[in-house]
C-alpha positions as CSV (number, residue, x, y, z in Angstrom):
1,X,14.8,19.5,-21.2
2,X,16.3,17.9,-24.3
3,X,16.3,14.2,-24.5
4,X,17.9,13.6,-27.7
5,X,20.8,15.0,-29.2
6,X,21.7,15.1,-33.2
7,X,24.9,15.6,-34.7
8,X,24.9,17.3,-37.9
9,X,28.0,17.6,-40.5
10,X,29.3,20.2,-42.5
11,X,30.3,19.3,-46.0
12,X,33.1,21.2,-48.1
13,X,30.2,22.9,-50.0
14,X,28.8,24.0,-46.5
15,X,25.5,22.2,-46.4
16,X,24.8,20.5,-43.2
17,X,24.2,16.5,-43.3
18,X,22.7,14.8,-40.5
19,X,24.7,12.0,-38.9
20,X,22.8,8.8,-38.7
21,X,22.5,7.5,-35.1
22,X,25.2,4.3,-35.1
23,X,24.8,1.5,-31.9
24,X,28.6,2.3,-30.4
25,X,28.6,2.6,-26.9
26,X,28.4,6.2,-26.4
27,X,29.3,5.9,-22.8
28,X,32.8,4.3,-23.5
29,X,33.4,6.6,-25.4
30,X,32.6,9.5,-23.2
31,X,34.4,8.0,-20.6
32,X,37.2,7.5,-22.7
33,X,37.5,11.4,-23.4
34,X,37.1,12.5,-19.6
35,X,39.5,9.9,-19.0
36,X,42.1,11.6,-21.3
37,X,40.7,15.5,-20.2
38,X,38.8,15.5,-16.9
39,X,38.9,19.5,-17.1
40,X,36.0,18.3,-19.1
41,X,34.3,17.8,-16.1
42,X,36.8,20.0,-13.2
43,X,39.9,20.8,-13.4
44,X,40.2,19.7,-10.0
45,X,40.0,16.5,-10.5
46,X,42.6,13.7,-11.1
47,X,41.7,10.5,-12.3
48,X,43.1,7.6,-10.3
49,X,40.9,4.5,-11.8
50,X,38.6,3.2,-14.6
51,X,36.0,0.4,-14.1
52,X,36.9,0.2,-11.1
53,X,35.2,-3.1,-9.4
54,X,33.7,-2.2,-6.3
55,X,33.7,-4.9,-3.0
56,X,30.0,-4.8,-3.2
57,X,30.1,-6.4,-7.0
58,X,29.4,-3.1,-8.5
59,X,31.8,-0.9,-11.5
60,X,32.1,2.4,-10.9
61,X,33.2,4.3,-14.2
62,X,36.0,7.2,-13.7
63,X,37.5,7.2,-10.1
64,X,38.9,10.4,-9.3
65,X,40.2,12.9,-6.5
66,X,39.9,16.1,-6.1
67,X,42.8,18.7,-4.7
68,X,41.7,18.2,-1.3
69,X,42.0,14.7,-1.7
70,X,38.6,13.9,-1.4
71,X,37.4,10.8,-3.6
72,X,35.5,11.4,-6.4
73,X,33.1,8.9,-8.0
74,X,32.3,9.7,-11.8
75,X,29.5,7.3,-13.6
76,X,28.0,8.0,-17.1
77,X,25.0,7.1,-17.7
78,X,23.1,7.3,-21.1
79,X,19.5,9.4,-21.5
80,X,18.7,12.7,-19.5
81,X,21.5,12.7,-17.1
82,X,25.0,12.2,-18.9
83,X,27.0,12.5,-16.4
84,X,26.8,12.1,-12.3
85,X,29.4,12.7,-9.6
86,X,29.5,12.3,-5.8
87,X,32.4,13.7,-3.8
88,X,33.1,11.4,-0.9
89,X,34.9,12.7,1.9
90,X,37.1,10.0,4.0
């Protein structure tokens, strides 16, 4: 299994340049485009929270539901596993 990704750009000329790996916080970023299109993850979800504080002290990262209206808890984490959800029935 892969644990690295590299990004590569095309130029006009169509050579490809690699894109040099830069400190942003991947995972905002990430979360910020499932925010804006969870069909990246389901369609099935709707988001209904982000960084959402927990009572236990804890953040969880995209708080969703699904068309049953189960709760779905989204957190992105960097390395082999991008991205994790648990369906929590109530």
């Amino acid at each position: 299994m892969p644990t690295e990704i590299k990004i590569w750009e095309v130029t006009t000329g169509g050579s490809l340049n690699p894109v040099p790996n830069t400190q942003i916080s991947l995972e905002e970023q990430l979360e910020t485009w499932i925010e804006q299109d969870i069909s990246i993850i389901s369609s099935d979800y709707m988001v209904i929270g982000r960084q959402v504080t927990t009572d236990f002290g804890g953040v969880i990262d995209l708080l969703c539901l699904d068309s049953t209206g189960d709760i779905v808890v989204v957190e992105l984490k960097r390395g082999k596993t991008a991205i994790c959800s648990s369906r929590l029935t109530v």
